[in-house]
C-alpha positions in Angstrom: 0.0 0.0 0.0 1.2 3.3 -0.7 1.8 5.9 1.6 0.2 9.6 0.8 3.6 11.1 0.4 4.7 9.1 -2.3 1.4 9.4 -3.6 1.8 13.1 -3.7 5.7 12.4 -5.5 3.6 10.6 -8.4 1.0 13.6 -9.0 4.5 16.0 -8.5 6.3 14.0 -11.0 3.1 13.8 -13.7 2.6 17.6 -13.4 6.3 18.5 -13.9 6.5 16.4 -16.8 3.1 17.5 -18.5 4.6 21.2 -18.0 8.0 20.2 -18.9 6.2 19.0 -22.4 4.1 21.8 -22.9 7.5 23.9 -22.9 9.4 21.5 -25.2 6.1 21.4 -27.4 6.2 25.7 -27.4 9.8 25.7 -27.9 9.7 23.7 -31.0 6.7 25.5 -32.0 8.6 29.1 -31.8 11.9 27.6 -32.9 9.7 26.1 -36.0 8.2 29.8 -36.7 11.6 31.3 -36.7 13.0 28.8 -39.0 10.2 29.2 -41.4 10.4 32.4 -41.5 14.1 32.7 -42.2 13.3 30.3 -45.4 10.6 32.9 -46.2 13.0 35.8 -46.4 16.0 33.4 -47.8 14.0 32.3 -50.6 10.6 33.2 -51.0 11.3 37.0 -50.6 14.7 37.3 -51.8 13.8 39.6 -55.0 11.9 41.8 -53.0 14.2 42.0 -50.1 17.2 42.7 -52.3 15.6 45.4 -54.5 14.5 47.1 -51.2 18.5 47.2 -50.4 19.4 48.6 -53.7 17.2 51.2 -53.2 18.5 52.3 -49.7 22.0 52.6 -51.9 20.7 54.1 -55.4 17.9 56.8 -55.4 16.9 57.5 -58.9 15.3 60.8 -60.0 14.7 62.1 -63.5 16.4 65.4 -64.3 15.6 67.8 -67.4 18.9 68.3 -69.6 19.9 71.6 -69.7 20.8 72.4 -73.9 22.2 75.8 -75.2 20.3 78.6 -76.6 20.2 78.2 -80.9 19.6 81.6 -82.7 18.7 82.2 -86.0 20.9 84.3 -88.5 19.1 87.5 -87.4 20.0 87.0 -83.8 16.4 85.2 -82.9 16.0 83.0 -80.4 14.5 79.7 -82.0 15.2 77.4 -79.4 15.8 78.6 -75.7 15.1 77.0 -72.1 12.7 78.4 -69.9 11.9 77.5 -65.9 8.6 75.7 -65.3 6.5 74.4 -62.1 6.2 70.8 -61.7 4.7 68.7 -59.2 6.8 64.9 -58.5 5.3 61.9 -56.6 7.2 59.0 -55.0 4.2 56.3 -54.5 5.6 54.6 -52.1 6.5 57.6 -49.4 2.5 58.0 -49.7 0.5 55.6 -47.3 -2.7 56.4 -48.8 -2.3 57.3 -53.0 -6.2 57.3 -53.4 -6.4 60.1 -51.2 -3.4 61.5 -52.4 -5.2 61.8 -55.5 -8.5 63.3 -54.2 -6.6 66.3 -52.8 -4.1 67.2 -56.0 -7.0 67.0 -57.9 -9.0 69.7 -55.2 -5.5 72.0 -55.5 -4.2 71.6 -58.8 -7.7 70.3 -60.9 -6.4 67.7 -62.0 -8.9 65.5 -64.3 -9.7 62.0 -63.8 -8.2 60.8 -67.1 -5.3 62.1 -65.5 -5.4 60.6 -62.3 -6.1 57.4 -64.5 -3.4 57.6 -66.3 -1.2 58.4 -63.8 -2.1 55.5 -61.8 -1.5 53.1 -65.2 2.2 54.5 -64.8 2.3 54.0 -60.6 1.3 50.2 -61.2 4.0 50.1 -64.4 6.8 51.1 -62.6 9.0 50.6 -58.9 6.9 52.3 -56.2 10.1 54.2 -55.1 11.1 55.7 -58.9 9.1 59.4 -59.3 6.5 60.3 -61.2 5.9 63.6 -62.8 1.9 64.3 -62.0 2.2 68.0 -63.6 5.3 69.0 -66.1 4.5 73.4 -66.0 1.7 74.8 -63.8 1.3 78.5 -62.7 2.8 80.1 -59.8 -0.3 80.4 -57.9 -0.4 76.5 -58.4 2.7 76.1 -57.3 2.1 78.6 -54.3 -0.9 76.8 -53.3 0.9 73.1 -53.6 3.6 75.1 -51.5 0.8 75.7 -48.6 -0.6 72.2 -48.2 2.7 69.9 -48.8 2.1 69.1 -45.0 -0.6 67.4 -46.3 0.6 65.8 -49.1 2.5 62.8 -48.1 5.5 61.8 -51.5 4.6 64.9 -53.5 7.7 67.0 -54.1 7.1 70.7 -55.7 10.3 70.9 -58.5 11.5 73.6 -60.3 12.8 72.1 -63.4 13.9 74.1 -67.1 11.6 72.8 -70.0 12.9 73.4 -74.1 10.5 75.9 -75.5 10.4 76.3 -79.3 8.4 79.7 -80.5 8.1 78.0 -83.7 6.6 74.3 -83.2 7.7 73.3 -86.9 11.1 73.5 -85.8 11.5 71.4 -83.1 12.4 67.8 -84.7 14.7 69.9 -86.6 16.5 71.6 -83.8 16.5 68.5 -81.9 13.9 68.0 -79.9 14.5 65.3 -77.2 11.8 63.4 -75.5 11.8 60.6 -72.6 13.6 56.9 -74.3 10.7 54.4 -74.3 11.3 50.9 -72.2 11.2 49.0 -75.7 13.6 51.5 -77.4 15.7 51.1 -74.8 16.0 47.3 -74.9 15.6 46.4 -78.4 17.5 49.1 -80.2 21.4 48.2 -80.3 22.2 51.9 -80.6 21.5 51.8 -76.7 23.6 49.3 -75.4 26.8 51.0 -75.4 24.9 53.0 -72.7 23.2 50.7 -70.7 25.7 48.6 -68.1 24.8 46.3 -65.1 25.4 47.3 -61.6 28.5 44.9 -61.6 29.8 46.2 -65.3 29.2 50.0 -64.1 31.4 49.3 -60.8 34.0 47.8 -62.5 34.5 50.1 -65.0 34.5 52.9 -62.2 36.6 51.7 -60.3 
């Protein structure tokens, strides 16, 4: 017959062993978790991980080439630079874009086939590379944008040079320059003497 102390010792030993496997059991669980989730960003999220890293090194932002002034015989300008008003937009610095959108289009009346097709370009392109939503609005645009940036989470008011041509006929003569196209850019062979790979840039500046 047992005695009620050793009784006692039995129940003891059952509950410290039930606890002590509950506490393997949530070990393994949490040391399962961590695993998996170091697979996750290992493999599954590599290319999204790795372009967030490049982008914490590069920052990309599109810049309007200055050119000369061209004159005509009689001392007339026929192709000149003059200083515009634009408004930029980093998507990703914006935690809400649709409301983003709601209020440019209050302040700078901005139409919705505008806002659509500014949002074809946002889901075309890395949330992080800019966006021009207006290439030469007025001052008093401008001064207004000025007075609610506070409000206006990833827009960035620019003051940028534009290539003005009094005579239109004459631009593609002169040499008017627009923005390359993605396709130009990676079918025409003109181009790859410019284009390099992070590794082939590095190497050939340093």
């Amino acid at each position: 017959m047992l005695s009620p102390s050793s009784g006692n010792t039995v129940i003891k030993s059952k509950l410290i062993s039930r606890r002590m496997f509950l506490l393997t059991a949530a070990k393994a669980v949490v040391m399962f978790g961590i695993v998996g989730r170091l697979v996750s960003l290992q493999i599954n999220e590599r290319t999204k991980y790795k372009t967030l890293s490049d982008k914490n090194r590069f920052r990309e932002w599109k810049l309007a080439p200055e050119r000369g002034v061209i004159k005509d015989f009689f001392d007339k300008e026929i192709a000149s630079n003059e200083q515009v008003y634009q408004v930029h937009l980093i998507p990703e610095n914006s935690k809400d874009i649709e409301k983003l959108f709601v209020r440019l289009k209050t302040i700078l009346n901005i139409t919705d086939k505008k806002l659509f097709y500014l949002k074809r370009i946002i889901a075309k392109q890395k949330p992080w590379e800019p966006i021009i939503v207006s290439d030469n609005i007025t001052w008093s645009e401008f001064s207004r944008l000025n007075l609610f940036l506070h409000e206006l989470e990833g827009v960035k008011p620019v003051v940028s040079v534009a290539r003005m041509y009094p005579d239109n006929s004459s631009a593609h003569i002169l040499g008017y320059v627009s923005q390359v196209s993605e396709k130009r850019l990676t079918n025409e062979k003109i181009f790859e003497r410019f284009t390099c790979t992070w590794n082939e840039c590095w190497k050939n500046w340093s």
